[in-house]
Structures are given as structure tokens and as C-alpha cells.
N, CA, C and O atoms as a GROMACS GRO file, in nm:
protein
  384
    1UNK      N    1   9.690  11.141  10.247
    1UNK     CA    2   9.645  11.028  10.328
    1UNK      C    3   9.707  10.899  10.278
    1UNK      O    4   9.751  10.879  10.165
    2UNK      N    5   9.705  10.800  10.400
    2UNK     CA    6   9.772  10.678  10.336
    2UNK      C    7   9.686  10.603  10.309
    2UNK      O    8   9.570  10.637  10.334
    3UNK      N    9   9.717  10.450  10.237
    3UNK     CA   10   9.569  10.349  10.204
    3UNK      C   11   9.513  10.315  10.286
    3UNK      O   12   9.420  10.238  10.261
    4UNK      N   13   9.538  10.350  10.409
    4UNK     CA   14   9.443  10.353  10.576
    4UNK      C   15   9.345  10.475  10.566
    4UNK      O   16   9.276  10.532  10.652
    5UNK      N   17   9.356  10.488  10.482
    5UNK     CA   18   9.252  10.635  10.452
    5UNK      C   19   9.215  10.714  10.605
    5UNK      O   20   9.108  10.755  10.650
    6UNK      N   21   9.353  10.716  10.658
    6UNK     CA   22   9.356  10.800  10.815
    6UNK      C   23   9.448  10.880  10.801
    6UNK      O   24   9.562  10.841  10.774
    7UNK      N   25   9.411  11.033  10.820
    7UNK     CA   26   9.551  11.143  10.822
    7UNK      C   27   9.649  11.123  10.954
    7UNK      O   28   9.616  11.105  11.071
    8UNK      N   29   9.783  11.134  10.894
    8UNK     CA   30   9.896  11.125  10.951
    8UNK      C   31   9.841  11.281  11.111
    8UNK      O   32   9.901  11.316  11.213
    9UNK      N   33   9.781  11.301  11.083
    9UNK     CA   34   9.768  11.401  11.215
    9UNK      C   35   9.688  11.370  11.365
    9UNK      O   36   9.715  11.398  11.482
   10UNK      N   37   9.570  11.290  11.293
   10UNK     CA   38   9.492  11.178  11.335
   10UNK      C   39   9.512  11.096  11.483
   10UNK      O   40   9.473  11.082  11.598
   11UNK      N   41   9.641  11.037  11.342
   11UNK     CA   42   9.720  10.924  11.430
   11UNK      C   43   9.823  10.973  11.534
   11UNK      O   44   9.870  10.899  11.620
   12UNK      N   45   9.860  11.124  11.516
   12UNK     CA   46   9.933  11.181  11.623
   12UNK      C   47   9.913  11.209  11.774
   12UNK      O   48   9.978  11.197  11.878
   13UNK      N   49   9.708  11.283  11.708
   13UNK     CA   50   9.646  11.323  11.817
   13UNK      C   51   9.590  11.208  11.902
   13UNK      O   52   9.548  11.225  12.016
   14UNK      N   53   9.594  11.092  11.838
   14UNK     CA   54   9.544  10.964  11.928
   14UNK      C   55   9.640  10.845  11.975
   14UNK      O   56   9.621  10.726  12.002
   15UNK      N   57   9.768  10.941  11.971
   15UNK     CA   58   9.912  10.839  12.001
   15UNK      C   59   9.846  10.798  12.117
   15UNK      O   60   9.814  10.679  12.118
   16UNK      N   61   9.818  10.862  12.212
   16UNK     CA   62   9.794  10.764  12.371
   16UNK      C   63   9.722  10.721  12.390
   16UNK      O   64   9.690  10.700  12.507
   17UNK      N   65   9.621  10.668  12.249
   17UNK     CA   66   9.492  10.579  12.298
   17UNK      C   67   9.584  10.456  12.199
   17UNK      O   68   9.626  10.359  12.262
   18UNK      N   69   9.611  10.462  12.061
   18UNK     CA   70   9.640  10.359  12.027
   18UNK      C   71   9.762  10.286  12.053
   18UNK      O   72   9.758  10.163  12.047
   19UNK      N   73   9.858  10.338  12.079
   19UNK     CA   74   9.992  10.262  12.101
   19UNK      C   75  10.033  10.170  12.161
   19UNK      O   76  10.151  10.138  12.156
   20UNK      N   77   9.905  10.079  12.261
   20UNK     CA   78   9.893   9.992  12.297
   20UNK      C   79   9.834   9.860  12.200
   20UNK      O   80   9.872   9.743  12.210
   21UNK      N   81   9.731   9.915  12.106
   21UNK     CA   82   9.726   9.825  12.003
   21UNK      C   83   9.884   9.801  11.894
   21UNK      O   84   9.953   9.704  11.861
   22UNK      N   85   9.883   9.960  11.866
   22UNK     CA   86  10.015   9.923  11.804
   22UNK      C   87  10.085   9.839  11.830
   22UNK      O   88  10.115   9.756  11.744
   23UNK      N   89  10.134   9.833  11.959
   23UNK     CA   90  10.255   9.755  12.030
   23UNK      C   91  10.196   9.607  12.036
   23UNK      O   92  10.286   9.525  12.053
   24UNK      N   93  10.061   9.549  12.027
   24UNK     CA   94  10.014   9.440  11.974
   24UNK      C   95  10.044   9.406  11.871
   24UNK      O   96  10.080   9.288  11.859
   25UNK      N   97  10.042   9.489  11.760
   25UNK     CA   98  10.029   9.466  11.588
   25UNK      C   99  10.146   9.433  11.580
   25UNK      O  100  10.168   9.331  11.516
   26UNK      N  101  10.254   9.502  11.638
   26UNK     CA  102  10.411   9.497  11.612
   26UNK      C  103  10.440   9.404  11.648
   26UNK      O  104  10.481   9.329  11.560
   27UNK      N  105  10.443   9.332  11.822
   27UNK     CA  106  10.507   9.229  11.864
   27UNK      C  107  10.450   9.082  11.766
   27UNK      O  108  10.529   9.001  11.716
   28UNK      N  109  10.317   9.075  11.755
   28UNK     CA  110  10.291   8.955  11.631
   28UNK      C  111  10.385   8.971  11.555
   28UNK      O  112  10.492   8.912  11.565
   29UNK      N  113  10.353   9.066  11.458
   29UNK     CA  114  10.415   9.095  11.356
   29UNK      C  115  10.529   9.052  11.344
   29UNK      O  116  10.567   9.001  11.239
   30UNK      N  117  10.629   9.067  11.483
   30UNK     CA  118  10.807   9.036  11.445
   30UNK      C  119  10.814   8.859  11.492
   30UNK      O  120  10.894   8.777  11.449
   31UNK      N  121  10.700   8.835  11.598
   31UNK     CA  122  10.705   8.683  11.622
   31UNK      C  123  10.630   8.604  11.525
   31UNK      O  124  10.609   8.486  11.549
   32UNK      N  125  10.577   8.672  11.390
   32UNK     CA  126  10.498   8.581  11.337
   32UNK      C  127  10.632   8.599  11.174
   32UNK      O  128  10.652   8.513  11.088
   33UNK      N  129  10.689   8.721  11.184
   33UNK     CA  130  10.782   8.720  11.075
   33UNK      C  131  10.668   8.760  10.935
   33UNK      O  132  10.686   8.703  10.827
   34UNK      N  133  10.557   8.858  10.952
   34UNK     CA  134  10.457   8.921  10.878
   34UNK      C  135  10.419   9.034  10.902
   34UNK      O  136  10.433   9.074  11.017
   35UNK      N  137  10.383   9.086  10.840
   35UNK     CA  138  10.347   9.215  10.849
   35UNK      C  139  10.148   9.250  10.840
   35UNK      O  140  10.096   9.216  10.733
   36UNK      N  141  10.091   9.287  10.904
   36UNK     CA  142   9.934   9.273  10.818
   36UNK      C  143   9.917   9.289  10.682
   36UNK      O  144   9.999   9.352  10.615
   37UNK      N  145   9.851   9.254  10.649
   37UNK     CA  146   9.834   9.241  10.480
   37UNK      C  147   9.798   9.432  10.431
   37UNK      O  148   9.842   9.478  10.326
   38UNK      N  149   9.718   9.516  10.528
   38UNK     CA  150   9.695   9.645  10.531
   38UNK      C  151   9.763   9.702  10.465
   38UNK      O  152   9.748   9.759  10.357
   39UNK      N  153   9.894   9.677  10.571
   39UNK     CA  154  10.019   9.740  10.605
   39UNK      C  155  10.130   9.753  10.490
   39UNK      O  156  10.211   9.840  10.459
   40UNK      N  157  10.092   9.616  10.436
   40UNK     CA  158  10.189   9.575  10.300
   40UNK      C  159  10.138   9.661  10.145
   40UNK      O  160  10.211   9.695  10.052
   41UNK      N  161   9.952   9.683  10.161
   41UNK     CA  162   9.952   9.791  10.041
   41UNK      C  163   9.998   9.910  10.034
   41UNK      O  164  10.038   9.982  10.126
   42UNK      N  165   9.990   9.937   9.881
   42UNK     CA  166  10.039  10.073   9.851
   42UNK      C  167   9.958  10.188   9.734
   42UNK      O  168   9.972  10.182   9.612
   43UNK      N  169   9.908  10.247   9.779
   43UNK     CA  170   9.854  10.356   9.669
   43UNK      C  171   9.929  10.389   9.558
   43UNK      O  172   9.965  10.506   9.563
   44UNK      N  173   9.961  10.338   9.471
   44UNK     CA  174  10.038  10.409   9.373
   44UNK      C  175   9.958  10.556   9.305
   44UNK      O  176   9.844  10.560   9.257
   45UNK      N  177  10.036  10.645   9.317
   45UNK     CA  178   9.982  10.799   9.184
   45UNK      C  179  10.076  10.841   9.155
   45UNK      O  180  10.179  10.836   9.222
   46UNK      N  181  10.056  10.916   9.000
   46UNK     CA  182  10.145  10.925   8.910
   46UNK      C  183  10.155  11.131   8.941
   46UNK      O  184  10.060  11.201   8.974
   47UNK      N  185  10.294  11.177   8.917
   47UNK     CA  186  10.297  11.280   8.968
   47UNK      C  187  10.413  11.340   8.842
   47UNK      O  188  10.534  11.316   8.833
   48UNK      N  189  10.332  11.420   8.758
   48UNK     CA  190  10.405  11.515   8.632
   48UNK      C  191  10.580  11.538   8.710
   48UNK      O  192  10.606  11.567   8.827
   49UNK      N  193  10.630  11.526   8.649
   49UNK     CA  194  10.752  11.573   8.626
   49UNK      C  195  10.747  11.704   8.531
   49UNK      O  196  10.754  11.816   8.582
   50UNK      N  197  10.737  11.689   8.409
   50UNK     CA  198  10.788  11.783   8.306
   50UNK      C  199  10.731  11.785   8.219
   50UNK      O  200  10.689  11.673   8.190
   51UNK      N  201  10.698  11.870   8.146
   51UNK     CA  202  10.703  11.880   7.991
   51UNK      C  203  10.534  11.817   7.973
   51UNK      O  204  10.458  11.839   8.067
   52UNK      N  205  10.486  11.747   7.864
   52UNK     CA  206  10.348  11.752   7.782
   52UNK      C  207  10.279  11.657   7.886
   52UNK      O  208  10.357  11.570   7.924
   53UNK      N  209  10.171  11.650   7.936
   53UNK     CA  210  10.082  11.604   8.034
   53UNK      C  211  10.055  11.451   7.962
   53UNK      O  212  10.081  11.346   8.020
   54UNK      N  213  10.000  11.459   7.828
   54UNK     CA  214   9.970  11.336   7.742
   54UNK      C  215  10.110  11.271   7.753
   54UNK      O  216  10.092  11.152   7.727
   55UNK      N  217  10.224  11.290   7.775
   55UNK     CA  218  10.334  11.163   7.764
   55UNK      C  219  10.348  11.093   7.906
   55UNK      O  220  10.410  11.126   8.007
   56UNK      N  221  10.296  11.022   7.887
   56UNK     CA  222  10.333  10.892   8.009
   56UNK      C  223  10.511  10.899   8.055
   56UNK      O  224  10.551  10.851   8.161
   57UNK      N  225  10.582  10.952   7.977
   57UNK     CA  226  10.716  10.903   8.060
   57UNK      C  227  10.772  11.016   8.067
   57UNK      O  228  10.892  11.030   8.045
   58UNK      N  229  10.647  11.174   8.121
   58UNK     CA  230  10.685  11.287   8.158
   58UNK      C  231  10.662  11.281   8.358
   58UNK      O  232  10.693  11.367   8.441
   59UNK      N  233  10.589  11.131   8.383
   59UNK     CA  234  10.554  11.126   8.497
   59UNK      C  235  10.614  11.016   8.618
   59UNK      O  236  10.598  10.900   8.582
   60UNK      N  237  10.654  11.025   8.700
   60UNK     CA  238  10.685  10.945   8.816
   60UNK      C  239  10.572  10.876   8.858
   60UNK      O  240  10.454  10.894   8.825
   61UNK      N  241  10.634  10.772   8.956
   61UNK     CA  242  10.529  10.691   9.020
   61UNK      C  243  10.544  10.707   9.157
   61UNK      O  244  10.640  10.660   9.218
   62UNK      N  245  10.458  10.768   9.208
   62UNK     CA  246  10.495  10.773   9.398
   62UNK      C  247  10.414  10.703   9.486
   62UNK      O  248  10.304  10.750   9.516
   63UNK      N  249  10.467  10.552   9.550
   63UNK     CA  250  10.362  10.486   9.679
   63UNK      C  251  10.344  10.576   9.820
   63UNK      O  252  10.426  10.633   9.893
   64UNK      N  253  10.199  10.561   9.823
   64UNK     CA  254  10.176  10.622   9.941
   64UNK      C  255  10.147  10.484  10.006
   64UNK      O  256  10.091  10.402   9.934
   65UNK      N  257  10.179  10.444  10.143
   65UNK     CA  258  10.216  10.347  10.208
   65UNK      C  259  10.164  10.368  10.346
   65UNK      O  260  10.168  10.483  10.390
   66UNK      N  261  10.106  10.256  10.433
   66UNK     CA  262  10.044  10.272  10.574
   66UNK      C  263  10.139  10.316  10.682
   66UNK      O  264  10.224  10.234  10.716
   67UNK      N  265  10.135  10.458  10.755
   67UNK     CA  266  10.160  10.492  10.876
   67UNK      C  267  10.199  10.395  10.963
   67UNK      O  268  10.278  10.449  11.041
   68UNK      N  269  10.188  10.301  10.986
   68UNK     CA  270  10.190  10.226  11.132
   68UNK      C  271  10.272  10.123  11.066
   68UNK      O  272  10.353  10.062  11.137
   69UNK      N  273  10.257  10.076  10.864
   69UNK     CA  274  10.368   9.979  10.794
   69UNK      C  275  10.479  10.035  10.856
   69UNK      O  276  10.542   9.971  10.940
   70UNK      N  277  10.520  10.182  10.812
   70UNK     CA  278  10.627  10.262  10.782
   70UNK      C  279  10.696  10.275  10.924
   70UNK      O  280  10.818  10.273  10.933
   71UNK      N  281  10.613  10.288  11.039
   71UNK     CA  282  10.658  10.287  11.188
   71UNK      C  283  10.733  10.125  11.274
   71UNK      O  284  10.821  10.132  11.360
   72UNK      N  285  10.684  10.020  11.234
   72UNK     CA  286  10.734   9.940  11.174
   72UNK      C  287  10.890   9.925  11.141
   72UNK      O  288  11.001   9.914  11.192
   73UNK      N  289  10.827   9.930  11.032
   73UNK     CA  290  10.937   9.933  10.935
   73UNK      C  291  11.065   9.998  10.994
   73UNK      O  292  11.166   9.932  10.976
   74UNK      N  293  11.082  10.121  11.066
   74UNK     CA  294  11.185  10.212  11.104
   74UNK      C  295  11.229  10.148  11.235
   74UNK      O  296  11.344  10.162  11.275
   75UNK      N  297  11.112  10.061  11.319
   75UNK     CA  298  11.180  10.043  11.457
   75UNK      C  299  11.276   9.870  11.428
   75UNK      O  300  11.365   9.818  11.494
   76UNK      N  301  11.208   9.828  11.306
   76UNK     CA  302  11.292   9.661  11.249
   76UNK      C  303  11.409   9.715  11.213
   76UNK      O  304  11.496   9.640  11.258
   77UNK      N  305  11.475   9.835  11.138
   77UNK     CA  306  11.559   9.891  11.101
   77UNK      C  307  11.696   9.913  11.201
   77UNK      O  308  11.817   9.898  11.213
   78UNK      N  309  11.557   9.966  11.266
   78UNK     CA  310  11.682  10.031  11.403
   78UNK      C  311  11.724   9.915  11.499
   78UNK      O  312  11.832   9.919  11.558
   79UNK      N  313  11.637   9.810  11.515
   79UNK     CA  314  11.698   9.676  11.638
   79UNK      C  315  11.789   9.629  11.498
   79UNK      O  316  11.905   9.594  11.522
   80UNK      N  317  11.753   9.625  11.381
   80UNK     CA  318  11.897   9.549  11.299
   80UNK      C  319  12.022   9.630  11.328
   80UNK      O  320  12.128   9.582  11.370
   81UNK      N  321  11.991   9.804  11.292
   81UNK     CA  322  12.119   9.837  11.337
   81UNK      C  323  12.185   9.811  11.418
   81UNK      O  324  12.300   9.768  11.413
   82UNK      N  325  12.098   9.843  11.532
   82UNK     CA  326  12.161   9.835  11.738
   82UNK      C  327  12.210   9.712  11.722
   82UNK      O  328  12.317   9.684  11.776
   83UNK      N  329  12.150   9.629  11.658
   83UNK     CA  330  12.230   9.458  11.666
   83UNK      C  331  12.326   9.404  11.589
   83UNK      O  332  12.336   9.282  11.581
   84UNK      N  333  12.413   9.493  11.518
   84UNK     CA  334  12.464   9.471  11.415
   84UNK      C  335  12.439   9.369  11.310
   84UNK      O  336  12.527   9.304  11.252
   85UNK      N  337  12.338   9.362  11.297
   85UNK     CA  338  12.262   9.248  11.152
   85UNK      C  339  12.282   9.319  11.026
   85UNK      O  340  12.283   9.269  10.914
   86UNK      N  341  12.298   9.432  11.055
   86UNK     CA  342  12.301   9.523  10.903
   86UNK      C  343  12.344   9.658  10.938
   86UNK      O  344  12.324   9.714  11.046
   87UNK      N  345  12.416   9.711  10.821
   87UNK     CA  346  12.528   9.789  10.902
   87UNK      C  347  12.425   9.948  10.846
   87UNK      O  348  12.334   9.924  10.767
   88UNK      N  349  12.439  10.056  10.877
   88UNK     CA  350  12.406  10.138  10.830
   88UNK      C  351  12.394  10.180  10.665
   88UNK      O  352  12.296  10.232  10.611
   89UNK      N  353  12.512  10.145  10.605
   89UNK     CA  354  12.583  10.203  10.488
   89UNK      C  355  12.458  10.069  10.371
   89UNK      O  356  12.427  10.079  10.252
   90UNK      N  357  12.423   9.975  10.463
   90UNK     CA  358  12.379   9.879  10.368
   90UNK      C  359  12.228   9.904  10.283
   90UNK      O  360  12.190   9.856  10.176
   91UNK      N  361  12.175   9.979  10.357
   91UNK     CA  362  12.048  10.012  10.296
   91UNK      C  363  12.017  10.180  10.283
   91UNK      O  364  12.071  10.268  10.349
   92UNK      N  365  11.934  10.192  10.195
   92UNK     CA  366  11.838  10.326  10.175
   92UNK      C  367  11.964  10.429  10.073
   92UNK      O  368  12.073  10.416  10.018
   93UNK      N  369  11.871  10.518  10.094
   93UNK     CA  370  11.965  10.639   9.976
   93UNK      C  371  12.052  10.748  10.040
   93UNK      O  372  12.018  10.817  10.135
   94UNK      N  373  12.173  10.755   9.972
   94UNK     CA  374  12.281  10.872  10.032
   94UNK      C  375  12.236  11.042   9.962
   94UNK      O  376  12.192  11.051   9.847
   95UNK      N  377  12.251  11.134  10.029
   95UNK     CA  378  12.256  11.258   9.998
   95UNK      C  379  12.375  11.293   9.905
   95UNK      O  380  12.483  11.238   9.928
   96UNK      N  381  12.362  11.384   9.796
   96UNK     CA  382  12.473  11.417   9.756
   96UNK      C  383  12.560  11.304   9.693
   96UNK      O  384  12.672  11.330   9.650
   0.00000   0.00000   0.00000
């Protein structure tokens, strides 16, 4: 679950009731140049890697982050791409 303490399945089965709020939250959001404050936390938990449980630097740190931040987040991505503001190659992680 994310810090919306709502399962990602949830929010699938009720795409056609909310996506009209969504599409509220979003259009502020890009005319106000903010994001909800919700949207911006993050759950941090720590997740073993390897080796002795007692060593702190046998473990990673993984944010779990709001559904609707992250949806967001991917459609600002994609009008930068389509608009050439930022090129593909400029952000996120390569395979391999």
C-alpha cells in the first residue's frame, strides 16, 4: 500500500468514479506549479539485502510513494517529452 493507505487495486476498480476528481487534482496542480502535500510524502522501509540482520548497511531504503503522485508524475513526463522540454535520454535509469 501507498501512504494513501489505499491498495493500488482499489484505485483500479474505481477508475470511473474517480478520474474526474483526478483530472481536478491534476489540472490545479500543473496551473498552480504544486503538487498536494499527500502526494509529495513518502513511506520510507528498510528492506535486507544480505548477510547479518543487526548491520544497518546490510539494508536498502525503499519509498513507497502516492498512486495518483506517481500518475502525475508520468503524464508531466510525457507532455515534457511530446514537447521537447526534455529529451528522453535526460532522466531516469538505463537497463544494462
Amino acid at each position: 500500500m501507498d501512504p494513501d493507505r489505499m491498495h493500488p487495486q482499489i484505485l483500479r476498480e474505481l477508475a470511473g468514479i474517480i478520474t474526474r476528481s483526478l483530472s481536478i487534482n491534476f489540472n490545479w496542480s500543473w496551473w498552480l506549479w504544486e503538487a498536494p502535500k499527500d502526494w509529495r510524502k513518502a513511506k520510507v522501509i528498510l528492506i535486507l539485502k544480505k548477510g547479518k540482520k543487526e548491520d544497518l548497511e546490510n539494508y536498502r531504503q525503499f519509498s513507497l510513494t502516492s498512486i495518483p503522485g506517481k500518475v502525475m508524475e508520468q503524464l508531466i513526463l510525457e507532455i515534457m517529452n511530446n514537447n521537447k522540454i526534455i529529451w528522453s535520454s535526460q532522466h531516469g535509469f538505463t537497463m544494462g
